[in-house]
C-alpha positions as CSV (number, residue, x, y, z in Angstrom):
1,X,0.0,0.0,0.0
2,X,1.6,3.4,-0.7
3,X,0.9,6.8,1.4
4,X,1.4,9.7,-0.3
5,X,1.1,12.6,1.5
6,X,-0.3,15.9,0.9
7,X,-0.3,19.0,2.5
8,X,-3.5,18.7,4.6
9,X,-3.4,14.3,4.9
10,X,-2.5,11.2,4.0
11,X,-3.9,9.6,0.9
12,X,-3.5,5.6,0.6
13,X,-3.4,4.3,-2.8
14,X,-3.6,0.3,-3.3
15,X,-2.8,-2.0,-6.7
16,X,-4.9,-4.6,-7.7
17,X,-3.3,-7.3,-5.3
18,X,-3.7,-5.3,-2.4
19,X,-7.6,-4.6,-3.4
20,X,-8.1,-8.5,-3.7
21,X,-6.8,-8.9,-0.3
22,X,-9.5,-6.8,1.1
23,X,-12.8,-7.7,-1.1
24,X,-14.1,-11.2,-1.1
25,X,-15.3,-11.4,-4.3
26,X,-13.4,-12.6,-7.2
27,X,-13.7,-13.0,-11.1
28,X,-16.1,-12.1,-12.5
29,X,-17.4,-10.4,-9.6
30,X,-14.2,-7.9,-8.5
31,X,-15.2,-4.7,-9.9
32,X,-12.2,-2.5,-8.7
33,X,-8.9,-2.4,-10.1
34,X,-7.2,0.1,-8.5
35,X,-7.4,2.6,-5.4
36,X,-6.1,6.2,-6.3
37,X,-7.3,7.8,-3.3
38,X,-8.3,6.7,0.2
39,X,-9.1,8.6,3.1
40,X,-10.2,6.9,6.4
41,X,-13.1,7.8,7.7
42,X,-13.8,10.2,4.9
43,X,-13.4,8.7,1.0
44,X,-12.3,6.8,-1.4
45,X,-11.8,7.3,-5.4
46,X,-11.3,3.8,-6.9
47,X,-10.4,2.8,-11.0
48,X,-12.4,0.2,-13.1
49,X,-11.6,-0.3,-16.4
50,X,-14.6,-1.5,-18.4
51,X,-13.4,-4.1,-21.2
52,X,-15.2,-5.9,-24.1
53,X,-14.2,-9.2,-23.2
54,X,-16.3,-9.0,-19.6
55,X,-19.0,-12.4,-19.1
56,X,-21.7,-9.5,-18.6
57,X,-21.5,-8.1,-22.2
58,X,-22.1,-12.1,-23.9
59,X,-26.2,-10.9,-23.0
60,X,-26.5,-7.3,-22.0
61,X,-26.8,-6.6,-25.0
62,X,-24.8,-8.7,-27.8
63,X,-25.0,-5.9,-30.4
64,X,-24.7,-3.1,-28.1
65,X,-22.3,-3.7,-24.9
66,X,-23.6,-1.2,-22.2
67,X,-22.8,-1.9,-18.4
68,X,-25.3,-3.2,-16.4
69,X,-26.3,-0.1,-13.8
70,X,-26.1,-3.4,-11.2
71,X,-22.6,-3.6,-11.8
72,X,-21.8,0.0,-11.7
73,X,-23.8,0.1,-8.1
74,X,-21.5,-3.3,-7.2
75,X,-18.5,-1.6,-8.4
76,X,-19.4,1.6,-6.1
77,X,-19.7,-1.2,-2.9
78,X,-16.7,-2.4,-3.5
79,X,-14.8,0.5,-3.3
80,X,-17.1,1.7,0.1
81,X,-16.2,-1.6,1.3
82,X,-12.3,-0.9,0.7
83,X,-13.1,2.5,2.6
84,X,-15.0,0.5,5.5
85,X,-12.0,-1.5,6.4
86,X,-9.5,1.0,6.3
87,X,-11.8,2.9,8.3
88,X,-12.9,0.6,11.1
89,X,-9.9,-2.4,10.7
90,X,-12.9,-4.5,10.4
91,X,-14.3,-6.3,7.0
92,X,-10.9,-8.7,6.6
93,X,-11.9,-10.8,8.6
94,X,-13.3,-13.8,6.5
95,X,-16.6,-14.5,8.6
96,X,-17.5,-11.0,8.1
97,X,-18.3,-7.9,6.0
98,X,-20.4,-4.8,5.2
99,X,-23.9,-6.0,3.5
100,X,-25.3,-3.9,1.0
101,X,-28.6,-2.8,2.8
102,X,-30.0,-0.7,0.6
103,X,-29.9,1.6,-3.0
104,X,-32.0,4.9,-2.5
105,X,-31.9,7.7,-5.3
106,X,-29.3,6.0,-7.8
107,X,-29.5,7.8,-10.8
108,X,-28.1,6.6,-14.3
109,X,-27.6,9.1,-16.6
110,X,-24.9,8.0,-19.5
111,X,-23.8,4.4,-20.7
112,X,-21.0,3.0,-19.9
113,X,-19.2,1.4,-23.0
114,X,-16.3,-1.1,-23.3
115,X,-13.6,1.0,-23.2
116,X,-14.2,3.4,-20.3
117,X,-12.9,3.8,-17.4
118,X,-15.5,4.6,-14.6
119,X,-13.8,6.4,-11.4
120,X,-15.9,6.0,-8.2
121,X,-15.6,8.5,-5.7
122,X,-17.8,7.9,-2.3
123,X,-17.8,9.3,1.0
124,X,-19.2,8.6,3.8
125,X,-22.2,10.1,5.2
126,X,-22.7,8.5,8.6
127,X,-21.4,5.2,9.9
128,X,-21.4,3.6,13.4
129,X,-20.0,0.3,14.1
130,X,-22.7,-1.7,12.2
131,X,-24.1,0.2,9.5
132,X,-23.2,3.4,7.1
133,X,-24.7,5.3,4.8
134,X,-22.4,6.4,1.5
135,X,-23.4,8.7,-1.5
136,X,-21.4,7.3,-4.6
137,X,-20.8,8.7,-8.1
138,X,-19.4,7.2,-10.5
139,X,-17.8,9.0,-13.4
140,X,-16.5,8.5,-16.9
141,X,-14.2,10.7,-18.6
142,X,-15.0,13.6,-15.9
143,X,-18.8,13.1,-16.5
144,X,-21.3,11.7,-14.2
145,X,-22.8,8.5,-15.2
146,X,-24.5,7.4,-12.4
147,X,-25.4,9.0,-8.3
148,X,-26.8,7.2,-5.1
149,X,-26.6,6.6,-2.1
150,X,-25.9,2.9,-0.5
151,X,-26.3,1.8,2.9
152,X,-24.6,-1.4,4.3
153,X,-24.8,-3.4,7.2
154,X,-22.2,-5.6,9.1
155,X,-22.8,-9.5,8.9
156,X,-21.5,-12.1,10.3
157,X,-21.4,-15.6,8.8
């Protein structure tokens, strides 16, 4: 994990190993590539490059790829869930993690295509030791394609 520093705070970045040791899903399911930003407590901005040969695009649709806004609204818990366990130092522990609870106002406004690369930026609103709420936006060449807000709950299995 590299810290860069800033004048005001520290910033984490993480590669693509680092984000697999901290997210429990896997292929086809890992929808972040990269962390760019991280700030504990407060945000994250997080990389996924969108690319032709993904299993989603075989049906959705076959003659005209387009993201499926479920994936987008997976790829923004993913990166709140990278943000909750840098936060808290909970969520790597394998018999628990931060549920999705609920999507309230997500807003799609442009397509995403093969090709793009969608930045997520969320922050968090309120979060106790159980539960947050995070607004998310995710963005494609510096231009909104989709806004929420996500609440998760902790679960223990």
């Amino acid at each position: 994990m590299t810290v860069e520093l800033n004048s005001e705070q520290q910033l984490m970045t993480m590669t693509f190993d680092e984000v697999k040791t901290c997210l429990k899903q896997r292929f086809p399911m890992l929808m972040v590539d990269r962390v760019l930003e991280l700030e504990p407590g407060k945000r994250v901005k997080a990389l996924k490059n969108v690319t032709g040969n993904e299993i989603q695009f075989l049906g959705h649709f076959a003659d005209y790829a387009i993201m499926p806004g479920t994936l987008i609204i997976e790829a923004i818990g993913q990166a709140a869930s990278l943000l909750f366990s840098r936060t808290s130092g909970k969520g790597v522990n394998p018999r628990e993690f931060m549920a999705l609870a609920s999507v309230n106002d997500m807003r799609f406004l442009v397509p995403v295509l093969p090709g793009h690369a969608i930045i997520m930026e969320v922050k968090i609103l309120k979060m106790t030791e159980d539960a947050a709420l995070i607004e998310g936006v995710a963005s494609v060449e510096d231009k909104v394609v989709a806004r929420g807000k996500l609440s998760f709950v902790r679960l223990a299995v």
